[in-house]
N, C-alpha and C positions, 0 to 999 in steps of 0.2 A: 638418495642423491640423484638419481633420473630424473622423478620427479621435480624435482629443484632447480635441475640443470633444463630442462624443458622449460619450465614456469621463465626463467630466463631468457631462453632462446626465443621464447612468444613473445616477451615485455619489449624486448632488443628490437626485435620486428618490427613492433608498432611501432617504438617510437622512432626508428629510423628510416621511417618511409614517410615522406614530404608529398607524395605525384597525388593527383587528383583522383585517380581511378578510384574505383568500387572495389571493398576488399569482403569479398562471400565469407572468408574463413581468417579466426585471428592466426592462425598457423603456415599459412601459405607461403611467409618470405621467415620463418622462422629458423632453418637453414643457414641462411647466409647473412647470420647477423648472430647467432650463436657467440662467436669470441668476443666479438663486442660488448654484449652484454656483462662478459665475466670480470672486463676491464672497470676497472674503480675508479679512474677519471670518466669514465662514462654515469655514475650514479646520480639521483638527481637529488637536488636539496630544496629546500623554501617551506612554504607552510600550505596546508589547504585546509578551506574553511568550507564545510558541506553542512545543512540544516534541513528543514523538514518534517516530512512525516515519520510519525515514530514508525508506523508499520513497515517503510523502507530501513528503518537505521539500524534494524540488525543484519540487515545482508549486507548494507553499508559497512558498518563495522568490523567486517570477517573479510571486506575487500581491504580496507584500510588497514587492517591487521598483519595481510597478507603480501602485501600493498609494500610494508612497511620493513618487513622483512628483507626484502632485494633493494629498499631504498631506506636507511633508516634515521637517514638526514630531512627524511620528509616530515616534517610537522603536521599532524591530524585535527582539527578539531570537528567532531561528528554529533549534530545534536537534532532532538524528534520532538519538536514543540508540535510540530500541526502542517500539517500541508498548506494549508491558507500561510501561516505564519514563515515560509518557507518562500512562497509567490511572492509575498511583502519584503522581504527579506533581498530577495533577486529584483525587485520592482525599484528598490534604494539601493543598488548599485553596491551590495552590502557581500555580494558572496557571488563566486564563480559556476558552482554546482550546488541544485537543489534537488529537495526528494516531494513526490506528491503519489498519495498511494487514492487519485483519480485523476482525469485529465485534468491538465490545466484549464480555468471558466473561462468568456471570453472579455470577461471583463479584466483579467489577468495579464491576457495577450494586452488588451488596450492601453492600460499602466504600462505597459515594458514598452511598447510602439513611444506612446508620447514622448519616456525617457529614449528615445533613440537604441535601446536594447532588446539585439535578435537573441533568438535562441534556439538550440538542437534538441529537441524530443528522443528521447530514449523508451521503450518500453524495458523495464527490468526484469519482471516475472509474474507470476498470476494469483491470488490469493483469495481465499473464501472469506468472506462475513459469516462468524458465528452467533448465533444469538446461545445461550448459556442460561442458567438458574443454579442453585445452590444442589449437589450433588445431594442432600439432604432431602428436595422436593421431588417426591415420586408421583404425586399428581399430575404432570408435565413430561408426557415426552414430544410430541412432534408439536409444530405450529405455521398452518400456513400465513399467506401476505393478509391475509384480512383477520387473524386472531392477532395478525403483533400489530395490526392498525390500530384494534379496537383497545388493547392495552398501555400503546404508547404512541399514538398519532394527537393530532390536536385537539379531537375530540375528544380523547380521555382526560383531558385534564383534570385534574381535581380527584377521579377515581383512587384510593386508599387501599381497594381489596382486590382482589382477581374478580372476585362475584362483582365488582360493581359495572365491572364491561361487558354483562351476558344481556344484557337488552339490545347494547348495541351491536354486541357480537354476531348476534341472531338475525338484527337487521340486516347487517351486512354479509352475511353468507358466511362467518364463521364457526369452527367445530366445537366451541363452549357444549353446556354449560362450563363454566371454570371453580375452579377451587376454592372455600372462602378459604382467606390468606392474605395479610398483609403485603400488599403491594410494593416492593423496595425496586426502583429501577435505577442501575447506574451504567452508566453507558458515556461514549464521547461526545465532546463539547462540538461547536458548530468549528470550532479551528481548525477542526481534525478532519483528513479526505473520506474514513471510514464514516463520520457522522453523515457525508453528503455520502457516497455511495450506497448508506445502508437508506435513506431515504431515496434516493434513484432507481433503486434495486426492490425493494421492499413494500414501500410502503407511499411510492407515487403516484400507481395508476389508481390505489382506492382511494388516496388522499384527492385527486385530481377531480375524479366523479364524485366525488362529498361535495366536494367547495363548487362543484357545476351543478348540484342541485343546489345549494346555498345551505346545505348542511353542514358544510367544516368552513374555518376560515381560511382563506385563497391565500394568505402571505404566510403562512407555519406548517409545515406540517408536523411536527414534532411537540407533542405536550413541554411546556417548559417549566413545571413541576417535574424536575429528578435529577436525580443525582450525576452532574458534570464530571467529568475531567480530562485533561489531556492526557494524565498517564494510567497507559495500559493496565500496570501493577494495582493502581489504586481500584479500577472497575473490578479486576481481580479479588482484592480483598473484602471490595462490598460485597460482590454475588453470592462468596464464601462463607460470609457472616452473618447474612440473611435465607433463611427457608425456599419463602416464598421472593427471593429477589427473580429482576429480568433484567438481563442489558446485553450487549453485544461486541465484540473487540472483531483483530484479526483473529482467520483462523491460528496461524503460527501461536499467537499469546495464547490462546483460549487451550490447544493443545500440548501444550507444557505443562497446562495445569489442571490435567483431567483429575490428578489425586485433589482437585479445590473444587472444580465448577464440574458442571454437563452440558454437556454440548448436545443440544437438541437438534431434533430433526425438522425439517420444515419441507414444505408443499407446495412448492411453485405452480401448481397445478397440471403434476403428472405423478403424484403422490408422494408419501417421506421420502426423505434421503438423507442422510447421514453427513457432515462434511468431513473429508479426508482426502490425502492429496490425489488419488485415482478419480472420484467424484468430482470435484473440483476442476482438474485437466480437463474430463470430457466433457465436463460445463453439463453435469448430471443436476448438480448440485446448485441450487438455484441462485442462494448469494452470493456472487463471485467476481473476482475484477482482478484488470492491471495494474501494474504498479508502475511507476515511472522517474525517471531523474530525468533532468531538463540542465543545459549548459550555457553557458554567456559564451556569445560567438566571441564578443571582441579579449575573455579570456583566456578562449580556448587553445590556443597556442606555448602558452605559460608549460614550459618543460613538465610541471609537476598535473598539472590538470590533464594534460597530453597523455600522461603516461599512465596517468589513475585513469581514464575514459576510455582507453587501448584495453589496459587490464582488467577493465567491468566486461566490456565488449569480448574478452577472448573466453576460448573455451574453458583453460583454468578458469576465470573468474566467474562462470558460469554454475560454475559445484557448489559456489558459494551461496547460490539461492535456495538447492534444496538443501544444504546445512543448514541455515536461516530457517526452514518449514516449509517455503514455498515451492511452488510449480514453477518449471524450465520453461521460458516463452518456446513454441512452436519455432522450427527454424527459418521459415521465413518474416517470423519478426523479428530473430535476432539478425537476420541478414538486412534487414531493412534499417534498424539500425546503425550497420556496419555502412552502409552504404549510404546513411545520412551523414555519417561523421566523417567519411573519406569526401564528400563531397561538399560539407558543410552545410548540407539543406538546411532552411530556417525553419520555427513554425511549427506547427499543430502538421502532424505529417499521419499521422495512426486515426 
């Protein structure tokens, strides 16, 4: 019941404070806003409509869950098509709050500028790219950036077997020979922020110097021979049911389901590391990125958006990300975006 009664006392806060100042902490005016919140003509009602990246929409979920609880006239709908499909989504005037588990591109920003639509950056938490294989394949434990180039960049196209990437593996400075073994890669589609960040991350600076010698092609990096999909669950079940499978999720999805996949190690070039959520924090761990929700200025006001963007922002809502799997941002990002939402900053701010 403290619990409860606090979780209250911080929602009350936010949403009863209008001034422009900078707010460092969701807790600070949570005091003198306590009865208010307990008051039931104070509760809010309407509907909200959040979409995005799946990789944000389980911490989404457990906000809106939570969310839903002190408020339960509020209507939810939370879905994880894709980060691109999220941008599109907010770019058609179609939804108040979106989820992207990379930054916004800037061709994104330029769709929302034409439509006349600002927006507030949020960072939500921090998360690993796992690359994974069938818990089955003992041939396989770590992989640096230039063995998952030579496996699934653009130049492997066409390769069928692990052994069909050790010529090029070797060319490029990676740890082959590899396994012969049916090659199964399923992994996320280009909709998805994890498809672009595992490319960003991964597999740009060798894709980048391929196609500067005129050895890869300069507009792909990604072989487009494999197995697509937006949902998490699905890559899951491929990795599972192939040996010799490869592909990559969030770390949160991939670590739910250590009794299905293995989660390998990989080589940034300061040797293995492991992904888990201590690795990850100290950014040991070489695949790793922010996650983010973005807000439409002109509906940020909306009692129900107001008070969901308070409650992500506060420190209850903040547990909600390592329940989700992921990593707590650092406190001067969550204060930074406290300090964009009291102040309404537009914009690419991080």
């Amino acid at each position: 019941m403290v619990a409860l009664f606090a979780v209250f006392g911080m929602l009350a806060a936010s949403c009863g404070d209008d001034s422009d100042a900078p707010s460092s902490s969701a807790s600070s005016s949570a005091s003198s806003s306590a009865e208010s919140s307990s008051d039931p003509e104070a509760a809010l009602s309407g509907s909200l409509m959040i979409t995005g990246s799946s990789t944000v929409e389980p911490v989404t979920n457990l906000l809106a869950e939570a969310f839903s609880e002190l408020h339960p006239d509020v209507a939810f709908s939370v879905s994880g098509p894709g980060s691109g499909d999220g941008h599109k989504a907010a770019c058609a005037g179609e939804v108040p709050i979106w989820n992207s588990s990379r930054q916004i591109k800037d061709k994104e920003v330029a769709c929302l500028e034409e439509k006349g639509i600002e927006f507030i950056e949020f960072r939500v938490g921090i998360d690993g790219i796992s690359a994974i294989t069938s818990i089955e394949n003992d041939a396989v434990e770590c992989l640096n950036f230039a063995d998952l180039y030579s496996l699934v960049g653009v130049e492997a196209t066409g390769f069928s077997k692990w052994s069909d990437a050790n010529s090029l593996n070797a060319e490029i400075g990676g740890t082959g020979p590899f396994p012969e073994g049916d090659l199964e890669i399923f992994a996320p589609g280009e909709e998805s922020g994890t498809f672009d960040s595992f490319i960003e991350i991964a597999l740009e600076d060798v894709w980048e110097e391929r196609a500067e010698a005129g050895e890869a092609d300069a507009n792909y990096a990604v072989r487009p021979d494999y197995n697509a999909s937006a949902n998490d669950n699905v890559i899951i079940d491929g990795i599972a049911g192939n040996k010799y499978s490869l592909g990559w999720v969030g770390f949160a999805f991939a670590d739910e389901a250590r009794d299905e996949v293995k989660l390998l190690e990989v080589d940034g070039g300061d040797g293995c590391v492991a992904p888990s959520p201590a690795t990850i924090a100290d950014a040991s761990f070489p695949i790793a990125r922010f996650l983010y929700t973005y807000v439409d200025v002109a509906q940020a006001d909306d009692p129900a958006v107001k008070g969901f963007i308070e409650f992500m922002l506060s420190d209850e809502g903040q547990k909600y990300v390592v329940d989700a799997g992921y990593v707590n941002l650092a406190d001067s990002d969550l204060a930074q975006g406290r300090d964009s939402w009291a102040n309404k900053t537009t914009g690419k701010t991080f």
